[in-house]
C-alpha positions as a printed Julia matrix, in Angstrom:
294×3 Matrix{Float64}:
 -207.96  103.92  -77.2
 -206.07  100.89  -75.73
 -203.16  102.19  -73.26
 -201.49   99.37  -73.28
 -200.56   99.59  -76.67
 -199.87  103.19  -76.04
 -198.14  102.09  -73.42
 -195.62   99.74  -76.27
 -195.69  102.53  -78.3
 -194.02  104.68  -76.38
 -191.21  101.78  -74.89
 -190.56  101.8   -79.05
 -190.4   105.52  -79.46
 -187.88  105.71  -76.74
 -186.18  102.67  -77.55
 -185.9   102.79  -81.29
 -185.46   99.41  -81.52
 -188.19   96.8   -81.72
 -186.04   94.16  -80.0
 -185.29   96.54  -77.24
 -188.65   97.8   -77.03
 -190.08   93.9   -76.71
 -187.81   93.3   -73.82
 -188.39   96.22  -72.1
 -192.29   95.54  -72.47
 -191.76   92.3   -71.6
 -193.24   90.57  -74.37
 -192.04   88.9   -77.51
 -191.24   90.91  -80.72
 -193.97   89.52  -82.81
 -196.64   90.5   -80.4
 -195.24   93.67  -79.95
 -195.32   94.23  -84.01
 -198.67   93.2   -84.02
 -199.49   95.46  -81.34
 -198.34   98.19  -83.54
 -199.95   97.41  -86.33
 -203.27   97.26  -84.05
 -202.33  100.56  -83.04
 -201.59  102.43  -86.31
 -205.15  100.72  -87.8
 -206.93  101.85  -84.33
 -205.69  105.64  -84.92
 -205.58  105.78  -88.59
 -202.48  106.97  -89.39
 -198.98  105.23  -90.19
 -196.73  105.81  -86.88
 -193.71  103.75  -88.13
 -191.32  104.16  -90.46
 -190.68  101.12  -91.67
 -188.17  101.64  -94.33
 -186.36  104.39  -93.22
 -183.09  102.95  -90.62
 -182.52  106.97  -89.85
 -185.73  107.73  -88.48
 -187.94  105.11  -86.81
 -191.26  107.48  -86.14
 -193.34  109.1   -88.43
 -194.22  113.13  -87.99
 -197.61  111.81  -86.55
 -196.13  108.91  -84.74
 -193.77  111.95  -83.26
 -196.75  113.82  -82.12
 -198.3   110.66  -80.9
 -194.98  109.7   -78.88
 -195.84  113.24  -76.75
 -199.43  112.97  -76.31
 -199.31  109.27  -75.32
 -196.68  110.0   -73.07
 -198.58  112.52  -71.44
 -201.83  110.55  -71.06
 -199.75  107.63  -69.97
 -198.92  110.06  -67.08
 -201.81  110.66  -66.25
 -203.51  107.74  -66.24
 -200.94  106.67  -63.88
 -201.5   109.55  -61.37
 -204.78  107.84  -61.6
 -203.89  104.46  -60.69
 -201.88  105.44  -57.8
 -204.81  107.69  -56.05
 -207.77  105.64  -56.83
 -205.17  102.5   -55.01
 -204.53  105.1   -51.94
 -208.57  104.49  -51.19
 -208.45  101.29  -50.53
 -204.96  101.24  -48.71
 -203.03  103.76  -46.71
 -200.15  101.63  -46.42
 -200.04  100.06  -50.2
 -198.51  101.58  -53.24
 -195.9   101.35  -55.34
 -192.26  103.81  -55.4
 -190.27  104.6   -58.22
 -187.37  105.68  -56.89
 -184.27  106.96  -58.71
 -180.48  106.33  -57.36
 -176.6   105.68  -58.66
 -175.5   102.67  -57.99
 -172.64  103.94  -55.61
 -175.19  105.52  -53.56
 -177.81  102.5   -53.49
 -174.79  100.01  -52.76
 -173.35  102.29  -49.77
 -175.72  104.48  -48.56
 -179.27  102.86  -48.67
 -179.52   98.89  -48.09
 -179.89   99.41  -44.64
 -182.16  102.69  -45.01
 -184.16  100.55  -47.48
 -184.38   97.47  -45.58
 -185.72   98.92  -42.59
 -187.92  100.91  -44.96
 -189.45   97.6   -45.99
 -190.03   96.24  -42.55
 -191.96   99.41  -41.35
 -193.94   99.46  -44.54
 -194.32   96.04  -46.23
 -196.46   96.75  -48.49
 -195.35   99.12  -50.05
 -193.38   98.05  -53.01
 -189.97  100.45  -54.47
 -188.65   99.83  -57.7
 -185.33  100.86  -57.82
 -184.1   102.62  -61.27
 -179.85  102.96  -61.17
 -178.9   105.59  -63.59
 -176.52  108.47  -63.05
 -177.68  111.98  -61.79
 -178.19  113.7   -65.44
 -180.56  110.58  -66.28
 -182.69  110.22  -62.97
 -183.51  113.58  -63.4
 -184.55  113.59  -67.28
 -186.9   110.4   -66.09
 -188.17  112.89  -63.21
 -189.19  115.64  -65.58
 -190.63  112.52  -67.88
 -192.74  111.18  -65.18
 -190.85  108.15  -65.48
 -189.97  108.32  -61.69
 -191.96  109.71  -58.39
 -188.75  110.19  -56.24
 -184.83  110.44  -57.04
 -181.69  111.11  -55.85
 -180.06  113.87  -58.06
 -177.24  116.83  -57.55
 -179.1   119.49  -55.47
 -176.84  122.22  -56.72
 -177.79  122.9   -60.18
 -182.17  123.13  -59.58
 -184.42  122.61  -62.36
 -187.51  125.34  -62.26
 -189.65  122.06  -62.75
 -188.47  120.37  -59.84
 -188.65  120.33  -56.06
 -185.56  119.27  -53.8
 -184.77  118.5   -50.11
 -181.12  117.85  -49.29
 -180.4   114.95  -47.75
 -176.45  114.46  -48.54
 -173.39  116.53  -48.6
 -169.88  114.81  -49.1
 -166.19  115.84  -50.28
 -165.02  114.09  -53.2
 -161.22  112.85  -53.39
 -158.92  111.39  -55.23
 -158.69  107.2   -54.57
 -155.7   105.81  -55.63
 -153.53  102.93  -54.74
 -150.84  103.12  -51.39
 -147.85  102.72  -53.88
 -148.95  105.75  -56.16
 -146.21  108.97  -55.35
 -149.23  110.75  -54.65
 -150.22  109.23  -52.34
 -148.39  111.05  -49.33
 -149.49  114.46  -50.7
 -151.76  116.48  -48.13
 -153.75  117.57  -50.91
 -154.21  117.26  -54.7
 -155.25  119.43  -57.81
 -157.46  118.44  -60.62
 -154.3   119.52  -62.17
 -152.46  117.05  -60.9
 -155.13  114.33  -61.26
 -155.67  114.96  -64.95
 -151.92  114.06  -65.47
 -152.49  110.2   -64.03
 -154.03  107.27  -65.89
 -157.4   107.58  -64.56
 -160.21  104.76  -63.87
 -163.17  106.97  -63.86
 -167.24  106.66  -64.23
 -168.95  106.75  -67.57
 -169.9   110.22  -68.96
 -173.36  111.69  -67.19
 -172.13  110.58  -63.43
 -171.1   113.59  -61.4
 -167.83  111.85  -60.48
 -166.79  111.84  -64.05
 -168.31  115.24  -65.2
 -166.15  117.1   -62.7
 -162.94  115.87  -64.27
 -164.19  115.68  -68.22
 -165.24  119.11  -67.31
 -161.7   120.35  -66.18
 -160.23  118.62  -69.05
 -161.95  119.99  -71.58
 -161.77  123.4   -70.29
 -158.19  123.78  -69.71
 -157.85  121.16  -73.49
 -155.99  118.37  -71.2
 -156.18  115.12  -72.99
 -157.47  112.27  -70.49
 -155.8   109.12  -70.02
 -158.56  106.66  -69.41
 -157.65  103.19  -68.73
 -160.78  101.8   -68.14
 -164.43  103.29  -67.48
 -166.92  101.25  -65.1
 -169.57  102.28  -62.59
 -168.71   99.07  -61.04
 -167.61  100.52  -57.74
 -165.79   97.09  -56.33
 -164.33   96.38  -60.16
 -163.05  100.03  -60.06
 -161.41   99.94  -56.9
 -159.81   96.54  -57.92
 -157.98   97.94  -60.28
 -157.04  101.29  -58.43
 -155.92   98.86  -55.93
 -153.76   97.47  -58.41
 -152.31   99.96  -60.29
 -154.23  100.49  -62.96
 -155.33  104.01  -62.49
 -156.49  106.61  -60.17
 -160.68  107.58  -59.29
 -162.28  110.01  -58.07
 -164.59  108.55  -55.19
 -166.89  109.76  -52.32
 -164.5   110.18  -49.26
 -167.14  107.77  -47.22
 -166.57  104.98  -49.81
 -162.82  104.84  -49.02
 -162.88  104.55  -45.47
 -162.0   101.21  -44.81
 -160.1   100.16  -47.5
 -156.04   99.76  -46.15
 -154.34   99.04  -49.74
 -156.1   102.38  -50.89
 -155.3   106.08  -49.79
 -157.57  109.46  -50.49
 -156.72  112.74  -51.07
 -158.37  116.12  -50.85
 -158.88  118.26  -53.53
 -157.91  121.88  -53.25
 -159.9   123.36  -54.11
 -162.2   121.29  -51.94
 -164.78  119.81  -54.44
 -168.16  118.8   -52.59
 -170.86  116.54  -53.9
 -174.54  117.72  -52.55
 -177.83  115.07  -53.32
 -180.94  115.68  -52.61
 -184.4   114.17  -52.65
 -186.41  115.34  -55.76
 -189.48  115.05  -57.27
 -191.86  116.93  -60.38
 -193.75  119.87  -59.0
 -196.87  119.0   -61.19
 -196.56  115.38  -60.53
 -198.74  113.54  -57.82
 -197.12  111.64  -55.12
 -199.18  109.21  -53.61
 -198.94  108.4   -49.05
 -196.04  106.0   -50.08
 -193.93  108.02  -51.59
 -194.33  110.68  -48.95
 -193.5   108.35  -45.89
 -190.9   107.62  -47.68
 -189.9   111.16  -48.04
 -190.32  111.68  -44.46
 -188.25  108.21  -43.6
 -185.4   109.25  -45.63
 -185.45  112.56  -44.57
 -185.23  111.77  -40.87
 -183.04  108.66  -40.91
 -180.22  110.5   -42.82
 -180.63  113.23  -40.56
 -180.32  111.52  -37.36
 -177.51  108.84  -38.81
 -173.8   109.49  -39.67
 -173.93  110.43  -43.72
């Protein structure tokens, strides 16, 4: 059977959306509907539902989707030790993190990386915490940077970061000279907040929802400069890692109370192989956080 168009199968299946699914493969949409086609003649059975908008896979294209994801796994796993062999110092890292964290905690952790090991290559994957770890338990990723305080049986952690989230807001807000401030209190502001499945967005939808407190959301971006623009300028309030604010003078953070923390830690699938890369990476990560000011 021909992974590779296993391999555009399954981009499809999770893309629903040929376009999508073309791009994602990187090549063009005709080839990728021939590819298909190849497949569904190759297998015997019709995968795609061609006239039905509601559902784009057959039943047997469903069951397809699962093994071939699966054996794509695996053949994978494959790849990466049969590549250890011939190089201890080669590989490849796919390595899960927000893009708050990669912008402020790890270009210098993954420069230096790179100049200790540079051969090894790390594609980075920015998604919030909910989707890193989904693409974990996939086998989309070999490494990621996920909440460490709510485990999944399938996974394995090693905390690496613990921080206080606040409340960011501009100098002019009136709470701004508070000591402290409630979720309460925060709920009542126009907000500038994450999109739904960050941490830093969950904590307050969460509040909201349980105590039935309607939001005010001016805007939503996980652009962290573009969403301490507009704090900056009056357009709401955020809730922001307490390192993130620290040198900005036209911007003031308050605690919580009750003190809410945000924990990350290194994970990774407990079936799932990791090559000699990803484990020096492991152990650089581990040990330059520990012995470094995060």
């Amino acid at each position: 059977m021909n992974l590779k168009r296993l391999e555009y199968f399954c981009y499809l299946a999770s893309l629903g959306n040929f376009t999508k699914a073309a791009q994602a493969a990187g090549i063009a949409q005709p080839a990728l509907t021939v590819a298909i086609q190849k497949l569904e003649q190759e297998v015997g059975l019709k995968l795609i539902n061609r006239a039905d908008k509601n559902s784009l896979l057959t039943a047997e294209g469903e069951v397809l989707h699962k093994l071939a994801t699966q054996l794509l796994s695996q053949a994978k796993q494959v790849e990466l030790e049969l590549e250890e062999l011939k190089d201890l110092e080669r590989g490849t890292i796919r390595f899960g993190v927000s893009a708050m964290m990669g912008s402020y905690y790890f270009p210098k952790i993954l420069t230096e990386f790179k100049q200790k090991y540079p051969q090894i290559k790390i594609h980075l994957v920015d998604q919030g915490t909910a989707a890193l770890e989904k693409m974990l338990l996939n086998s989309e990723l070999d490494l990621a940077l996920i909440r460490g305080d709510l485990e999944n049986p399938q996974l394995r952690y090693s905390e690496l970061i613990n921080e206080e989230v606040v409340a960011g807001m501009a100098n002019s807000n009136p709470l701004a000279s508070e000591q402290t401030v409630s979720l309460a209190q925060f709920c009542q502001q126009p907000l500038v907040l994450f999109h739904e499945g960050y941490f830093l967005r969950e904590v307050v939808s969460r509040y909201s929802k349980k105590q039935q407190v309607a939001l005010d959301v001016r805007m939503e971006t996980n652009l962290i400069e573009l969403q301490k623009s507009l704090v900056r300028n009056g357009v709401g309030i955020t809730t922001c890692l307490s390192r993130i604010l620290q040198n900005e003078h036209q911007m003031t953070s308050i605690p919580f109370e009750p003190k809410i923390e945000f924990t990350l830690s290194l994970a990774w699938k407990k079936n799932h192989y990791l090559s000699k890369a990803s484990k020096a990476f492991m152990t650089y990560l581990s040990s330059t956080i520990q012995h470094s000011d995060l």
